[in-house]
C-alpha positions as CSV (number, residue, x, y, z in Angstrom):
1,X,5.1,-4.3,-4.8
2,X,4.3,-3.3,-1.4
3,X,0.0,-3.0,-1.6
4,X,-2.0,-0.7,1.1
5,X,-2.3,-3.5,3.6
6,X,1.7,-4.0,3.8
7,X,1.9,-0.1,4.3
8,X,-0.7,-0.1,6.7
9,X,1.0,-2.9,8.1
10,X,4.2,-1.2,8.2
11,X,3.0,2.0,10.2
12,X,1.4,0.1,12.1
13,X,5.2,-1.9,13.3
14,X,7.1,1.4,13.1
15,X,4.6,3.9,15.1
16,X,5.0,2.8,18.5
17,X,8.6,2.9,18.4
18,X,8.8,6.3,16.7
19,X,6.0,8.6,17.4
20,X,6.6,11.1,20.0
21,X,10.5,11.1,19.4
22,X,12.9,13.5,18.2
23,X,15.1,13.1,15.4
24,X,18.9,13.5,16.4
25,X,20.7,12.5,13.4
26,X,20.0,11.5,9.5
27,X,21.9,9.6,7.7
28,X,21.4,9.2,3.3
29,X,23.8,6.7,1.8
30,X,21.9,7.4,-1.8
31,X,20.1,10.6,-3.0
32,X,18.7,8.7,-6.4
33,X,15.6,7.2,-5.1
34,X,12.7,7.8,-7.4
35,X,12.9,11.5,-7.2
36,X,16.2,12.9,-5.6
37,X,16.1,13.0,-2.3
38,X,16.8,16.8,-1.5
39,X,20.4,18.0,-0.5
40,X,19.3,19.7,2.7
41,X,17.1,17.0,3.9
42,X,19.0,15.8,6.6
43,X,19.4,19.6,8.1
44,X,16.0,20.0,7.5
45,X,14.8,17.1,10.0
46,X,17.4,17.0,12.9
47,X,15.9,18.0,16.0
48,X,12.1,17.5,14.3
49,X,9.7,15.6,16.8
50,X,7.7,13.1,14.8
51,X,3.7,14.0,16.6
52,X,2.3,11.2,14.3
53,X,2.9,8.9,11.4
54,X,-0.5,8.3,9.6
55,X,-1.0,6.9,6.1
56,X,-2.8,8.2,2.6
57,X,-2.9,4.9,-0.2
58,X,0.6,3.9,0.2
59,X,2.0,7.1,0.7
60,X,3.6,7.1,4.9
61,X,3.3,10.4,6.4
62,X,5.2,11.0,9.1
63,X,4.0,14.9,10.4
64,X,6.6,16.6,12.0
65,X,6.9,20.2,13.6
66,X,7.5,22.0,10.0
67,X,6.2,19.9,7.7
68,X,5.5,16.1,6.6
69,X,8.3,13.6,5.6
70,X,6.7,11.4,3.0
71,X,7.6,7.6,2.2
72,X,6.3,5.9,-0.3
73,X,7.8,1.9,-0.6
74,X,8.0,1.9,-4.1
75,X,8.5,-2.0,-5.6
76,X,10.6,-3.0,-2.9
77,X,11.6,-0.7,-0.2
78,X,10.8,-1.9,3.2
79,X,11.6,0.1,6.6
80,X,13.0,-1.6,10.0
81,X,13.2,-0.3,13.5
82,X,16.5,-1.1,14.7
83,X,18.3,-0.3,18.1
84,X,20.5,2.3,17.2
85,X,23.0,0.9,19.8
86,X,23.4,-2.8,17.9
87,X,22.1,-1.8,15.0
88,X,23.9,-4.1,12.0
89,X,26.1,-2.5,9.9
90,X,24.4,-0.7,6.7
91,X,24.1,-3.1,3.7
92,X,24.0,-2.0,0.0
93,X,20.8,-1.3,-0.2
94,X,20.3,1.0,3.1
95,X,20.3,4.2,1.3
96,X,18.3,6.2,4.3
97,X,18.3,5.9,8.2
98,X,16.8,8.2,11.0
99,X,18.2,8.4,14.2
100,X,16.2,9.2,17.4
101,X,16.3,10.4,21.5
102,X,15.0,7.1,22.1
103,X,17.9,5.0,21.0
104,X,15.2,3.8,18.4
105,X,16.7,4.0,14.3
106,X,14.1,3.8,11.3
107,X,16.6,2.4,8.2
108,X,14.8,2.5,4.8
109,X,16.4,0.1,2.4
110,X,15.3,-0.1,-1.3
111,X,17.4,-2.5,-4.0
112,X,15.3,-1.0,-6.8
113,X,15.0,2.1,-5.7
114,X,11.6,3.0,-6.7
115,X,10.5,4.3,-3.3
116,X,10.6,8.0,-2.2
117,X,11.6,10.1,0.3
118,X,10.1,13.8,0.0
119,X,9.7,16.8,2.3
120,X,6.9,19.2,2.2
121,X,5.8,22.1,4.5
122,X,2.5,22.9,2.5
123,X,-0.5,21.1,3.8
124,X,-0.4,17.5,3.1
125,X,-3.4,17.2,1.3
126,X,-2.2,19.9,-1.4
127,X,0.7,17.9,-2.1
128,X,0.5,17.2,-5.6
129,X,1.1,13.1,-5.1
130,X,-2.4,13.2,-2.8
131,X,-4.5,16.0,-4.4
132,X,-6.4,14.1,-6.8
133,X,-6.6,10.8,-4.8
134,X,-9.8,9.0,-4.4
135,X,-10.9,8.2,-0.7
136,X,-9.8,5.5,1.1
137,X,-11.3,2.2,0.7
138,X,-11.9,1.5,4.4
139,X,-13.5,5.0,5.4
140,X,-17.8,6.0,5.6
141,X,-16.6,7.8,2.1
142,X,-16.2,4.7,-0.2
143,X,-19.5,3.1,-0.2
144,X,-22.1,1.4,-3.0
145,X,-23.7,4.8,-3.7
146,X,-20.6,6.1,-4.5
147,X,-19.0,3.7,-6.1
148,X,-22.1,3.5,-8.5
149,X,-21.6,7.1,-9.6
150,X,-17.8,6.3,-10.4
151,X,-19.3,3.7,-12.9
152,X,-21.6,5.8,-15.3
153,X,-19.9,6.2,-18.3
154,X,-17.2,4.6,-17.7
155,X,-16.4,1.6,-20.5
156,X,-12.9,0.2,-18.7
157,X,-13.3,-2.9,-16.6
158,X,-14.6,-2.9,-13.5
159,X,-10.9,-4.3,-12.3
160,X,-9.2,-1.2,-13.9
161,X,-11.3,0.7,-12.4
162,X,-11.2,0.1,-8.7
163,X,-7.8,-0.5,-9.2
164,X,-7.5,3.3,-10.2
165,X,-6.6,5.6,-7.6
166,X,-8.1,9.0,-8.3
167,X,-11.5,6.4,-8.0
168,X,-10.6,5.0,-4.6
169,X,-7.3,4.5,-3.1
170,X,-4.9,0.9,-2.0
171,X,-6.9,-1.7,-4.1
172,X,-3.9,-3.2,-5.9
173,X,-3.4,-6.1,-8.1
174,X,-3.7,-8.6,-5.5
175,X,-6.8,-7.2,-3.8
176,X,-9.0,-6.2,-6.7
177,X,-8.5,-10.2,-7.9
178,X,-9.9,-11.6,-4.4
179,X,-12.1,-8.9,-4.2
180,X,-14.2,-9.6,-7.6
181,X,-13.8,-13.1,-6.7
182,X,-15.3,-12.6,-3.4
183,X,-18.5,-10.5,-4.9
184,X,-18.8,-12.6,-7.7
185,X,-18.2,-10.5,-10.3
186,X,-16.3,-11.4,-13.9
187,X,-13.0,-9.0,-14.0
188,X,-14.0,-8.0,-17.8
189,X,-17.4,-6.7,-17.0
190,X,-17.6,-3.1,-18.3
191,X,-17.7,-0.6,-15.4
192,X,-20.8,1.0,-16.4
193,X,-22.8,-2.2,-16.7
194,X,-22.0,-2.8,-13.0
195,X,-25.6,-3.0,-10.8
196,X,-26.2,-0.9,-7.6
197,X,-26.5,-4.7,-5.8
198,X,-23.2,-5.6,-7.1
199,X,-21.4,-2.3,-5.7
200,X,-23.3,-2.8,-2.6
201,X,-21.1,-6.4,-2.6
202,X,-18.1,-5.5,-4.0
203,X,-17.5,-2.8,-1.8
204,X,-18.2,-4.9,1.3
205,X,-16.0,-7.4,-0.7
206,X,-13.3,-5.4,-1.1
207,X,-13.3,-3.5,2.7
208,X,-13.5,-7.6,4.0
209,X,-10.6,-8.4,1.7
210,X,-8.2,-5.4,2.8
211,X,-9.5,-5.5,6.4
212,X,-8.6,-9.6,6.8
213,X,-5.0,-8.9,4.8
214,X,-4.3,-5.9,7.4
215,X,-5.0,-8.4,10.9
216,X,-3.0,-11.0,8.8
217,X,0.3,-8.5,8.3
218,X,0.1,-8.1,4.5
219,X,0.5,-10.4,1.4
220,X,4.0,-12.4,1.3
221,X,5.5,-10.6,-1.5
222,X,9.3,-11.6,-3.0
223,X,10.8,-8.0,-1.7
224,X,8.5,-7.2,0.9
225,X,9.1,-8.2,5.0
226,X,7.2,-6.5,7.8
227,X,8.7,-4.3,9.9
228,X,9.9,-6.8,12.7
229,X,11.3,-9.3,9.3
230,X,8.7,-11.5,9.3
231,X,6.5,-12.2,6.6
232,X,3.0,-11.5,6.2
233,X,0.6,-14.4,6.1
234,X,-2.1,-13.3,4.3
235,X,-1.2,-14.9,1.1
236,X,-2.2,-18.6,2.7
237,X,-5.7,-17.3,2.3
238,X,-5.8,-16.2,-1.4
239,X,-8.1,-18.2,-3.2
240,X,-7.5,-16.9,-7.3
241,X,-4.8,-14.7,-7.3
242,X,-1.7,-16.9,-8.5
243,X,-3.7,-20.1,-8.4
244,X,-3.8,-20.3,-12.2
245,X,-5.3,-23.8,-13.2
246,X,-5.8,-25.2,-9.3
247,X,-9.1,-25.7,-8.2
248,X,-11.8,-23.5,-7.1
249,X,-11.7,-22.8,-3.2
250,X,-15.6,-23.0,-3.9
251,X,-16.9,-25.1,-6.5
252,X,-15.4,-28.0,-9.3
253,X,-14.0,-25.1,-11.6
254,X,-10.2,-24.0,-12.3
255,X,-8.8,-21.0,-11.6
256,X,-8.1,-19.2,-15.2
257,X,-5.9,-16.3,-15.9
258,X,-5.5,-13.4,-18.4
259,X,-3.3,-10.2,-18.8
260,X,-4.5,-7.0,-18.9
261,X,-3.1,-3.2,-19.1
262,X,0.3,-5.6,-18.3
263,X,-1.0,-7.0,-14.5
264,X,-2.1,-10.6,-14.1
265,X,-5.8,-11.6,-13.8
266,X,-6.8,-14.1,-12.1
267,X,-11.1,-15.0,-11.8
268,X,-12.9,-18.5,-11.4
269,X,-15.2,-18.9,-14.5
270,X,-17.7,-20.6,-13.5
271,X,-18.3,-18.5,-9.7
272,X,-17.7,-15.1,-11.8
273,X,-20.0,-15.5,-14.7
């Protein structure tokens, strides 16, 4: 599934082909994405200028004159920026394409189609997907202090709760592994035994972690490609996350692994005590 860093990394491939451009056709090949897409969608958006495409978690926003058109990848949707002129012919699984002044096209294609395409005209951060969302994990508003409030109480692991969105926003699976990792912290510690030192660390931990896999283009995932086709590369630099029983990138122990809530654990045992 497409994490924060491969949507991040996405907007960043689409926006400088996109922004400032006018929509002159839409075309939808499929309406069942994870919510229908609606009927009137395509009238809705033709002749809409796109002013800016920004990002909340993995939610792409792309603000237009009357409203924001909001993307979400799902488990494997991906979007391309093709030249509308010689752009291929739409495969199976190109259920959404935008067509622009520019001679730019945006094609969204999604084999499971657990993505989303939604319009809304409220204000964005009403919406109901992005009311209740925590703040983003790379803004003054995540920070040690913070995150030590979001423990109190709280008996989950420290994992499941970082990893839990209305707490803060984009630390997937992936990340929340090489985060811990990198702060030195076991997965299974309860939330609310979690020190003010260690927040201070695993926040920096966790902003390092998302920052390094942003400049790298994303994690290598089996359904996800960047915008231009290539792969990310970030997932060279992973040092527990899928490693189960190779060595330690940092002492003589082996990477070990457990399941929990149904997502893959992955910690060095002797490094995260």
């Amino acid at each position: 599934m497409p994490e924060l860093p491969e949507v991040e990394t996405t907007r960043q491939g689409i926006s400088p082909y996109i922004e400032k451009a006018t929509i002159t056709a839409v075309t939808i090949r499929n309406f069942s994405l994870r919510w229908p897409i609606q009927d009137n969608l395509a009238k809705i958006l033709t002749h809409q200028t796109v002013h800016a495409i920004k990002r909340r978690a993995k939610y792409l926003l792309f603000q237009c004159d009357s409203g924001t058109l909001i993307i979400h990848l799902g488990m494997s949707g991906k979007l391309r920026i093709l030249e509308s002129n010689s752009a291929p012919k739409a495969e199976k699984h190109d259920h959404f394409e935008i067509q622009f002044d520019n001679g730019q096209l945006l094609r969204y294609n999604d084999p499971r189609r657990f993505g989303a395409i939604l319009w809304t005209s409220e204000p964005i951060e009403q919406h109901k997907l992005l009311a209740h969302l925590g703040p983003e994990p790379l803004t003054e508003g995540f920070d040690p202090d913070y995150l030590l409030t979001q423990t109190h109480d709280r008996r989950c692991s420290i994992k499941t709760l970082i990893m839990n969105g209305k707490i803060v926003v984009g630390v997937g699976n992936i990340y929340a592994s090489e985060s811990l990792f990198m702060a030195k912290i076991h997965p299974k510690t309860r939330a609310n035994k979690i020190t003010q030192k260690q927040c201070v660390l695993l926040v920096e931990a966790i902003k390092t972690i998302l920052e390094k896999a942003i400049k790298a283009g994303g994690t290598t995932l089996k359904d996800f490609r960047k915008s231009d086709g290539n792969p990310g590369y970030f997932a060279q630099q992973l040092n527990v996350y899928g490693r189960k029983d190779e060595n330690c990138t940092q002492c003589d122990g082996t990477i070990q692994h457990y399941k929990e809530l149904q997502r893959a654990t992955f910690f060095c045992p002797s490094c995260q005590k």
